[in-house]
C-alpha positions in Angstrom: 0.0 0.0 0.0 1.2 3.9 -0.7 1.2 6.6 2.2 1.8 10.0 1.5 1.9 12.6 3.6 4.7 15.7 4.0 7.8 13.9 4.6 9.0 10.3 4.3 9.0 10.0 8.0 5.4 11.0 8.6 4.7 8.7 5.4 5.9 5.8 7.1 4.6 6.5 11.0 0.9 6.7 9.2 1.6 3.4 7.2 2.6 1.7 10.2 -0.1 3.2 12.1 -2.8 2.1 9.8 -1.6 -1.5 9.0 -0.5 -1.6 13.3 2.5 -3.1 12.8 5.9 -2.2 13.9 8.8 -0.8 11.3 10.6 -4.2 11.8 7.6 -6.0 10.7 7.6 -3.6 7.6 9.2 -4.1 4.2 9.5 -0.2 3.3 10.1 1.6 -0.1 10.2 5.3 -1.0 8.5 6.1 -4.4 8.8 9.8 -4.0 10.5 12.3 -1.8 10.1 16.0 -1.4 12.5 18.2 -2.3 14.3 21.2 -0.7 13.0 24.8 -1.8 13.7 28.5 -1.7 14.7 29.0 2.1 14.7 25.3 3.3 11.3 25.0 2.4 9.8 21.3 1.3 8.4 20.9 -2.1 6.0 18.3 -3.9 5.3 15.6 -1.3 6.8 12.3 0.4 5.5 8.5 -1.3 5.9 5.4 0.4 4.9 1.5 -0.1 4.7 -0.6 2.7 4.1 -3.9 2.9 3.6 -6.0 5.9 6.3 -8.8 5.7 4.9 -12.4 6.6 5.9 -14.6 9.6 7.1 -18.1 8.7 3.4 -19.1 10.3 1.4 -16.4 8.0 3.6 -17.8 5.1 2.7 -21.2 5.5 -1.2 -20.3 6.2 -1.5 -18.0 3.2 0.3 -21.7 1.4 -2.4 -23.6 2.8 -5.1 -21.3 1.6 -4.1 -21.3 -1.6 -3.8 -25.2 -2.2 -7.8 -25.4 -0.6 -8.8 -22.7 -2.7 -7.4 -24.5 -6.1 -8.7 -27.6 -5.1 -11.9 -25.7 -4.9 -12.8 -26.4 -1.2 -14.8 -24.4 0.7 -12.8 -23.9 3.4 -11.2 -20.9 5.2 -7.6 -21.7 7.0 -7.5 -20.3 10.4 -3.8 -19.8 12.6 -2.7 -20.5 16.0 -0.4 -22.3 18.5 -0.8 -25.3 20.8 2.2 -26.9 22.7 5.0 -25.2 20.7 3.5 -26.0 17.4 1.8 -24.2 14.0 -1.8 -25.4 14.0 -4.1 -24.3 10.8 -7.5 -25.3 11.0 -9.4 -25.3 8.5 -13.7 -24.5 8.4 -15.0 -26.0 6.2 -19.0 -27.4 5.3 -17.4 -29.5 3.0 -15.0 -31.4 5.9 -15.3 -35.1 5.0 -13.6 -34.2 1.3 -11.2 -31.6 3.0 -10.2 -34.5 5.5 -10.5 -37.2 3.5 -10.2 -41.1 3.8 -8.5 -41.6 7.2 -7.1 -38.0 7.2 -4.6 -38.4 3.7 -5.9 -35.0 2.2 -5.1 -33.4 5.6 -1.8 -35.2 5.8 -0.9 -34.3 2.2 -1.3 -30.4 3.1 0.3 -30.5 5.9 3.4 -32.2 4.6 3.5 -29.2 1.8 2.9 -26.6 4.4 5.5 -28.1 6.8 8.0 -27.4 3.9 6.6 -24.2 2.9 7.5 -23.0 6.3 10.9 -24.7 7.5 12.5 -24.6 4.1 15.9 -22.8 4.5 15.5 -22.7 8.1 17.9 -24.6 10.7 15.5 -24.6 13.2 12.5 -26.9 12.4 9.0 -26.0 13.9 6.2 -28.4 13.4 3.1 -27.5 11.7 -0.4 -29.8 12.3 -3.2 -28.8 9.6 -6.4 -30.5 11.5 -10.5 -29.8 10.4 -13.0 -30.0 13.0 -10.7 -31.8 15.3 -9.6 -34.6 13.5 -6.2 -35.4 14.9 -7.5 -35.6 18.3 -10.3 -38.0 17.4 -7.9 -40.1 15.3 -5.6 -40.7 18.1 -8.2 -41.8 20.7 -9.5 -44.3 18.1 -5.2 -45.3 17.7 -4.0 -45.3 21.2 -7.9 -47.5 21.9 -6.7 -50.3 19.2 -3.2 -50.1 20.2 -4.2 -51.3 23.8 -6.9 -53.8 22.1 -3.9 -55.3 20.0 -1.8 -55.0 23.1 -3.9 -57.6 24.6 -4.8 -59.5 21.2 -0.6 -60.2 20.7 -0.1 -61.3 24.6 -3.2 -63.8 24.3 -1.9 -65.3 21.0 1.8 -64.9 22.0 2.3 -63.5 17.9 3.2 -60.4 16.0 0.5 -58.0 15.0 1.1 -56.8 12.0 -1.3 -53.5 11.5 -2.1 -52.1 7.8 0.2 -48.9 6.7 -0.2 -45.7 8.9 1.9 -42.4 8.1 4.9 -41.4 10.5 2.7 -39.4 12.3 0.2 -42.1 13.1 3.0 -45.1 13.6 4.0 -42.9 16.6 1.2 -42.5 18.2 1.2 -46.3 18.4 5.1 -46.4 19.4 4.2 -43.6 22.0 0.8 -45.6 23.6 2.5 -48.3 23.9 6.2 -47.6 24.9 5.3 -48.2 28.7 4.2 -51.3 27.8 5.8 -54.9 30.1 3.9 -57.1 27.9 5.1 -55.7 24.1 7.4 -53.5 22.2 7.1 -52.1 18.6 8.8 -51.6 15.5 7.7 -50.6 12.1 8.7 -52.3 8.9 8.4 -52.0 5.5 8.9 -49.0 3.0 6.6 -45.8 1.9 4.1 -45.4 1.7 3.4 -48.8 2.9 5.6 -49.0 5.9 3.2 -50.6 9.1 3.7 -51.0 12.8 4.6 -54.2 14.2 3.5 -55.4 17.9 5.8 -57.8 19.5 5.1 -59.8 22.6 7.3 -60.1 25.0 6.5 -63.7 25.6 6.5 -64.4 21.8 6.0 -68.1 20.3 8.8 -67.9 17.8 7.5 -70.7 15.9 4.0 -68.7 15.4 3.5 -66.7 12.3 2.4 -62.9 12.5 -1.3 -61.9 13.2 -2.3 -59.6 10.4 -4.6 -57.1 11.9 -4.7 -54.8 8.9 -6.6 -57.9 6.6 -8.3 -59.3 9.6 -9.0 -56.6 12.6 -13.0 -55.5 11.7 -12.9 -51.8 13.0 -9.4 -51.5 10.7 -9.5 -53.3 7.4 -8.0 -51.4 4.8 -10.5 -50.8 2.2 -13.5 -53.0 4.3 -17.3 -51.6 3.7 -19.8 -53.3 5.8 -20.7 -56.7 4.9 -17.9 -56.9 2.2 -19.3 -55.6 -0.9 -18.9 -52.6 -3.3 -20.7 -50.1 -5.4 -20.1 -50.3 -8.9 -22.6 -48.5 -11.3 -25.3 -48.7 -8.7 -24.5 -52.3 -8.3 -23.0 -54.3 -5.4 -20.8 -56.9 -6.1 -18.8 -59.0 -3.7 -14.7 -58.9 -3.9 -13.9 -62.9 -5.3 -17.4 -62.9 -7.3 -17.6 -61.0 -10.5 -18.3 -57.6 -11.1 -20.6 -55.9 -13.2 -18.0 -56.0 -16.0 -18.1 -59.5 -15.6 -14.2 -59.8 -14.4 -13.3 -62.7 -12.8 -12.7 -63.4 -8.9 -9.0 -63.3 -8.9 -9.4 -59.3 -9.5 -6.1 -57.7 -7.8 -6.6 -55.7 -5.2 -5.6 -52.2 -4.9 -2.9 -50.8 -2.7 -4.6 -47.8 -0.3 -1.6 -44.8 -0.5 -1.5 -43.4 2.6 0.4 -39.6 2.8 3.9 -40.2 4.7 5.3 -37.0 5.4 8.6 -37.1 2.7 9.9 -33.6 4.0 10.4 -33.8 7.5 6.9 -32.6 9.2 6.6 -35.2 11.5 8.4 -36.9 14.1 10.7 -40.0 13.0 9.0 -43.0 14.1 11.5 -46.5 15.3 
């Protein structure tokens, strides 16, 4: 924005006046300055542009904004802090899309805005992008089947294997159950499909691993109740034959879950 007033100093204090922010928070340019006339006096008039310069945090919010906007959300990205770390929130009456499946849109933005804002910088600050309180929800329902599989690997005396989780969500499960006398945890595999392993301390070594991601109900990747899909308006069961009459041997896809490639979440074991 320009300023003008008499002189490039009074330009400036009303610029910083009306945008209230301080000269160090202020990228200032003179366009115009007045010049000196007959007997010291000032002629023509003092121009300025100022321009509020942007925080790390406002850069990274204005990112965000501007990746929800393309993808033609409606949403509005909202800043603050909570325990040391950038939180953007975003509103949205369109939240189950701006979330979506098992929070991989949310983890894809905040991935992007976690580089947007530490890029070039030595000290790394985290930055959580959560919609209507997501993150908190999702790691009750974690830290509630960590304990449950806790139990489930004890009983059987066998390694639960869960399906692939992000870096972020591994830890929560390396973090409920690092107290733990009965197991410990490790995760295995690559991205995106690296998963958490839970390994009983009384372990069978002649057992083979329980998968939980195929066969735990409340978190089988790609499971809709009662096992079947819509196709065209059509259910069909996975192993009988779709509506395009393919065979049962149709190969199953592999969900991609968002793990965070450029550092915006804490290393998991």
């Amino acid at each position: 924005m320009q300023f003008t007033a008499k002189t490039v100093e009074e330009a400036k204090q009303e610029a910083l006046r009306t945008l209230g922010i301080t000269e160090e928070q202020a990228e200032i340019t003179v366009i115009e300055e007045p010049t000196k006339g007959l007997f010291g006096r000032l002629k023509g008039k003092a121009v300025v542009e100022v321009k509020k310069i942007e925080t790390d945090e406002e850069r990274a919010l204005s990112f965000v904004q501007g990746i929800i906007d393309i993808m033609d959300f409606n949403a509005k990205a909202q800043l603050s802090e909570k325990d040391g770390s950038t939180v953007i929130t975003l509103i949205s009456t369109d939240s189950a899309n701006v979330i979506g499946y098992r929070g991989e849109v949310l983890d894809a933005i905040q991935t992007l805005a976690g580089a947007a804002m530490n890029i070039g910088k030595k000290d790394y600050k985290k930055v959580v992008v959560d919609c209507e309180n997501y993150r908190e929800k999702r790691e009750e329902t974690l830290i509630k089947l960590a304990n449950k599989l806790e139990e489930k690997a004890t009983e059987m005396r066998r390694d639960v294997m869960l399906e692939p989780m992000s870096p972020y969500e591994r830890r929560i499960i390396h973090t409920a159950l690092s107290n733990s006398e009965k197991v410990t945890t490790k995760s295995e595999g690559k991205e995106p499909n690296r998963y958490m392993v839970i390994v009983p301390n009384d372990k069978d070594e002649f057992s083979k691993p329980y998968n939980a991601g195929r066969n735990h109900g409340g978190e089988q990747r790609g499971a809709r109740k009662g096992g079947d899909r819509k196709n065209g308006g059509k259910n069909f069961k996975r192993g009988g034959k779709s509506s395009g009459g393919r065979s049962g041997g149709e190969k199953k896809k592999t969900t991609i879950t968002f793990g965070t490639y450029l550092g915006n979440s804490l290393k998991d074991k």
